[in-house]
Each structure stands twice: as C-alpha cells, then as structure tokens.
C-alpha positions, -999 to 999 in steps of 0.1 A, spaced: 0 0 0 14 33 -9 2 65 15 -17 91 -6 -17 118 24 4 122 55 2 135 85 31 150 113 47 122 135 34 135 166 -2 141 150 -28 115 153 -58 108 123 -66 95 92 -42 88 65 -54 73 28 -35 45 14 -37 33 -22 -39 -6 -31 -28 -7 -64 -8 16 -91 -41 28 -108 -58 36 -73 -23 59 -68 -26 75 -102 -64 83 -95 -55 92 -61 -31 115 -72 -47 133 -93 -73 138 -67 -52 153 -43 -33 176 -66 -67 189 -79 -75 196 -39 -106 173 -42 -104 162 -9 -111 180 23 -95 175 58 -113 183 94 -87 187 120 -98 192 157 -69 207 181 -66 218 215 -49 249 213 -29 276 244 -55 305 231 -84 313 210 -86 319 174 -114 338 156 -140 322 127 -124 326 93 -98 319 60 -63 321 71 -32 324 46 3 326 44 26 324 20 63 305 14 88 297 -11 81 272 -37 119 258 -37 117 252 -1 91 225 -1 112 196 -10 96 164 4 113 155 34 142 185 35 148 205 63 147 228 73 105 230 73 96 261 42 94 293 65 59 308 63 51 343 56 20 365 65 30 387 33 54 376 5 80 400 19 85 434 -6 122 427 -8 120 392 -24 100 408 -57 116 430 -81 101 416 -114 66 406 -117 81 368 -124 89 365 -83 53 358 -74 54 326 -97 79 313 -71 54 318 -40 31 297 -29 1 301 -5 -18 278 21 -47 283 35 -67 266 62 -109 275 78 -114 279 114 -147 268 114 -157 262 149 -143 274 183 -148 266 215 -133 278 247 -119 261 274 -106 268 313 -74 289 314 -73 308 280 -76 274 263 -95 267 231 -105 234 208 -106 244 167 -123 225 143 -104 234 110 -106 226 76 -82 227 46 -78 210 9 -42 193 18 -23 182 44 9 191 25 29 202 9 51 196 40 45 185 77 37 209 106 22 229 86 -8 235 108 9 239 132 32 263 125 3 287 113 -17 281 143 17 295 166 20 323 137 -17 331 150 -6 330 186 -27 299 193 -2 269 196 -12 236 197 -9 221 233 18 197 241 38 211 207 71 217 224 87 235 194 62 262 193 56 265 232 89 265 241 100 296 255 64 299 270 54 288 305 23 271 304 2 265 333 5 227 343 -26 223 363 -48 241 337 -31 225 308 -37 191 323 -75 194 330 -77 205 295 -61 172 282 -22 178 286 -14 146 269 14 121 281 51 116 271 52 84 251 62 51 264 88 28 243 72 -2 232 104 -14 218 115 -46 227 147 -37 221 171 -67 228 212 -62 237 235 -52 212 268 -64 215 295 -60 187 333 -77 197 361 -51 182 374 -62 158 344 -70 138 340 -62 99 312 -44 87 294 -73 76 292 -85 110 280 -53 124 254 -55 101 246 -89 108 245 -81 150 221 -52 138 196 -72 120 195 -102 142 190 -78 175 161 -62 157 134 -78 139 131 -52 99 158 -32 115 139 -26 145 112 -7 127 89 -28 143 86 -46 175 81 -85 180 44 -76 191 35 -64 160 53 -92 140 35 -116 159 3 -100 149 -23 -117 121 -8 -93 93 30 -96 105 43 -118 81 32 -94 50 53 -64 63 82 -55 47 107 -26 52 104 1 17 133 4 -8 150 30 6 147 17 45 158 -20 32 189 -5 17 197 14 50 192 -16 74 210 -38 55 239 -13 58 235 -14 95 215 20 100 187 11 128 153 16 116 139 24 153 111 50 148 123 81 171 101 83 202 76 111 192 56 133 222 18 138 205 8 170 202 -32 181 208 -41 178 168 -57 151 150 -70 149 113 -110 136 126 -128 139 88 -122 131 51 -145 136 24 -138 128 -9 -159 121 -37 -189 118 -18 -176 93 6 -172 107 47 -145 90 70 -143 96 106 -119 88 133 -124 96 171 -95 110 187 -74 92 207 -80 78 245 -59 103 256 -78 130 249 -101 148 277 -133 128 280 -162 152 268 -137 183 261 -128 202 231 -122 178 208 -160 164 203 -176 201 207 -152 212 180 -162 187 157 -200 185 163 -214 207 132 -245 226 143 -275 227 117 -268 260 103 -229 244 99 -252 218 82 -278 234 61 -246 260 43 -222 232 36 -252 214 19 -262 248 3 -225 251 -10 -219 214 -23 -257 217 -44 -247 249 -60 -208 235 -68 -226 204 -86 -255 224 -107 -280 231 -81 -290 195 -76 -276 162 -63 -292 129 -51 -303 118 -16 -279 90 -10 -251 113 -22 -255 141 1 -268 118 31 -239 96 28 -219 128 24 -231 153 53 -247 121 74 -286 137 75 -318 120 69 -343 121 40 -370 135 63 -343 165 74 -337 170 42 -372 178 33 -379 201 56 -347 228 47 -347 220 4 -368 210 -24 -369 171 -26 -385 149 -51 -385 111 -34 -397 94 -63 -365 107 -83 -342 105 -53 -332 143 -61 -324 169 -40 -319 205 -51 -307 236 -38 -341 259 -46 -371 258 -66 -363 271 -95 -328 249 -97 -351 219 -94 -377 232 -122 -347 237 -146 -342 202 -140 -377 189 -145 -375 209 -177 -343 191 -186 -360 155 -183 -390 163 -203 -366 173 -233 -346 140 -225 -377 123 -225 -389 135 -260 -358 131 -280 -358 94 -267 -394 91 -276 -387 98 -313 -351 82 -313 -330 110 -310 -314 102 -277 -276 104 -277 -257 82 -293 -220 73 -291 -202 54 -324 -189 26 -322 -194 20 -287 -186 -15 -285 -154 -13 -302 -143 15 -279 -154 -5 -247 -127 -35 -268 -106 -12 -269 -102 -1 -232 -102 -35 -221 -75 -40 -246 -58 -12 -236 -63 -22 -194 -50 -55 -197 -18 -53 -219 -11 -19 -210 4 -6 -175 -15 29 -169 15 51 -171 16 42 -206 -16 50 -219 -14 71 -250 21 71 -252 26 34 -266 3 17 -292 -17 -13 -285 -2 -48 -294 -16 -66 -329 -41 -96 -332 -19 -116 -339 8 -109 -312 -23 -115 -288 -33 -141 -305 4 -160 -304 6 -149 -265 35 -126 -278 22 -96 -261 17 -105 -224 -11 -89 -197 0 -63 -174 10 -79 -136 -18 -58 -118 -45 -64 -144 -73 -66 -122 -102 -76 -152 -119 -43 -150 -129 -17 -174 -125 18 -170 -112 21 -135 
C-alpha cells in the first residue's frame, strides 16, 4: 500500500493509502486537484477567531522530506520581488477555522478545515503558533512559554510516550568487519527494528516489509527504530472525498467530553450551508444518497430545509434549480421518444478497446505506446500487465 496523504509524526488521524498503481494514479490526481477535504480538531494555548487564514512561502523550499521545514510568511516580503516573475515562485496555504470553542485557562478546541495536508508537515501547526494559538503539548512552538501545568492538564495535557520497543542487547566484539556489524544489527532487531516483535507476531506480521530506501539502510547497518515522538493536541478527525465521509475519534488520551467532540460537532446552520454550498458547486441539484452519505442527515431532514423529489431521489438547492431540472428531463424524454437520444459510435469497439488497452497496458503508458496486434495477442506474444485486475475503466 502506498500512503496518498500524510500527516506529522506527533499528530494523530486518518491517512489514505492506495492498493494498487491505478488507485495511486487516481489518487493522485485527486489530491493535486485539492478534491479532498481534511477536518482537524486541536486543543490549542488560546483562541482563534472564525475565518480563511493564509500565508505564504517559497516554492523551492518545499522539497519532500528536506529540512529545514519552508518558512511561512503572513505577506510575501517586498524585498523578495523585483520583477513581476517573483510571485510565480510563491506559494500560499490556507486553512478554515470553522468552529471554536473555549476552554478553562485561556484554552480553546478548533475545528479546522483545509484541501491538503501538505505540501510539508507541521504545517498546521506552524500557522496556528503564527496566530498566537499553539497547539498544546507542541514543544517547538511553546517552548519559550510557561504554560500552566494544572490548567493545561484538566484540559487534556497529553502524556510523554512510552517505548514499546522490545529492544534486545547489542553487543558488537572489536574487531568486527562491517558485515558483522550489520549482521548483529539485524539479528537484534526484527526489519531493522522498525517494528517490534508484538507487531510481528500479529495476524498481518508476516506481510510487512521494510520500503526500498529503508531495506537498503538496514541492510547497511542503519537502525530503523522510529524516534520516540511526544503527541501533540491535533488530530486529522474527517475526510471527504468524492462523496464518501470517513471519521476517526480521537485518541483515549484526549479529555473525556472536552474540546475535541464540541469542536467537531457541526450545528444545523454548519449543516444546512455546507449542503447549500456542495448543491450549488454540482448544478443546483444532487441525489439523496449522495448528500446523506456525504453530510450524514436524513431524507426526512432533508425535506424540511430544500426542495426534494423522493420518487426521483433528487435533491436541489431551490425551486427554481429543481424546475430547470424537471424541464431538462422532459426534453430527454422526448428526444428518446422519437429516437433522437444520444448516441456514441462505435461504442462496442471503444469499450474493446479499453479493455484492450487495461490489460496489456500498465497505466502510465496510456497514449504514449500503441496497443499490441491480433496476432501478437493471438500467439501470446504480447503479455497482460501484472496488476490487471479484469476491470474496465477504473
């Protein structure tokens, strides 16, 4: 499985993971088109207002996995342009507070929302300090700032981390070579001590396997321990994405009742807009499963804030959206009436041709390299891709 979105180290949530090379590519192209949307809930040291936040930051400093982190800037700064061609090396961020709720002691729980978790880690983070609202328990931002222990732990100050590492002895005689030192490594830690025995032991423990890049390091003796990480009060709670809603609860060792569930319980106004908003960004009307599935509300709810027709399973944004849309059908209905419905050419030998095209083509490849012959399919010349899964059109 490759990840699609990631999240900081010390941040809890959801991450997406694709199962296959054509889920990636789709995947992909989702997330660069910003067709997902990310809920975060955090318990923060103050209070930050409703409302779209920005800030800007060199493009050439977002290389994955460099450091230092891209530095952010409220304002590109006036020095850095002198031709109008600067501002194509800028790049902004933005992220919704959409719900507040304050806490005991000057502390506050955010419900925010953005379109990426990227384009490099603590990046919420870093704009909630630049707001003057770090998140609790982030010991980069709150540093040099004395927080009040007793307060900070009835709002949820959340534990140092315990090493679940069953790490065993290490002992290396001098003298060694290299390839014994390497050997010690990887027989006192099971995949370079990425993971522990636990985990190994587990149903799924036999299937895991160290990537490319952290094989090559272990087997030069590098330890793959995962650096003890202390979790900060920020968790990635919703994804939506093509209609489909996934939660996540934060973790145990969050307060019971506090910030965190307040912050991401959406009132019915909260509701009744976002509904208002996805209707008009689809044409004014959507259908019932969609948006139930989507916002998690009822068919009776429904009915009662927007024009519904039931026996169409249609939902629309006002009257006259859902009018035009009646209209709409009645013309479909008469050209298919008198036979003038729409009509593609040559549809079966299209739908050949993409299953043709699926099986002995990887996707990367698609309309870049022509399609084998008959007869090289016929003589099992050409072969079938490895992850051809049968399907058309995925």
């Amino acid at each position: 499985m490759t990840p699609m979105t990631h999240i900081d180290d010390e941040v809890s949530g959801l991450v997406v993971l694709a199962r296959h090379e054509k889920a990636r590519i789709v995947c992909t192209d989702w997330v660069e088109n910003q067709k997902f949307t990310f809920e975060f809930v955090a318990i923060c040291t103050g209070t930050v207002e409703k409302g779209h936040y920005r800030h800007f930051y060199l493009k050439k400093q977002s290389k994955d996995g460099q450091l230092p982190r891209p530095t952010l800037y409220d304002e590109i700064p006036p020095e850095a342009i002198h031709v109008r061609a600067d501002y194509d090396d800028w790049h902004v961020v933005t992220m919704e507070v959409v719900a507040c709720a304050e806490l005991d002691g000057g502390y506050a729980a955010l419900r925010i929302r953005t379109n990426e978790t990227g384009p490099f880690q603590e990046r919420i983070r870093t704009q909630l300090a630049m707001l003057g609202a770090p998140v609790l328990n982030d010991k980069a931002a709150t540093r040099f700032v004395n927080l009040n222990q007793e307060v900070a732990k009835a709002a949820g100050l959340l534990p140092q981390p315990r090493s679940k590492q069953s790490r065993q002895p290490l002992s290396i005689v001098p003298g060694q070579g290299h390839s014994e030192v390497t050997t010690a490594v990887a027989a006192a830690a099971p995949m370079g001590g990425a993971v522990d025995e636990e985990v190994l032991q587990g149903p799924y423990g036999y299937k895991l396997q160290l990537l490319p890049g952290a094989k090559m390091a272990a087997s030069r003796g590098i330890p793959q321990t995962p650096m003890e990480k202390v979790p900060v009060a920020l968790h990635l709670a919703r994804m939506e994405f093509m209609g489909r809603v996934i939660t996540c609860a934060p973790p145990p060792y969050w307060p019971e009742g506090a910030a965190a569930a307040v912050a991401t319980r959406l009132t019915t106004k909260d509701i009744k807009s976002n509904i208002m908003d996805f209707l008009v960004l689809q044409g004014g009307w959507s259908t019932i499963r969609v948006i139930g599935g989507k916002f998690g509300v009822k068919v009776d709810w429904l009915e009662k804030h927007f024009p519904v027709l039931r026996s169409k399973s249609r939902i629309f944004a006002s009257e006259s959206a859902m009018k035009e849309w009646e209209a709409e059908e009645r013309v479909k209905r008469g050209k298919k009436s008198w036979g003038l419905g729409i009509r593609t050419r040559r549809e079966k030998h299209k739908k050949k041709m993409w299953q043709l095209r699926e099986r002995f083509l990887p996707p990367e490849q698609w309309g870049k390299r022509k399609l084998p012959w008959f007869k090289e399919i016929k003589r099992g010349l050409a072969k079938p891709v490895d992850d051809y899964l049968g399907r058309t059109n995925l």
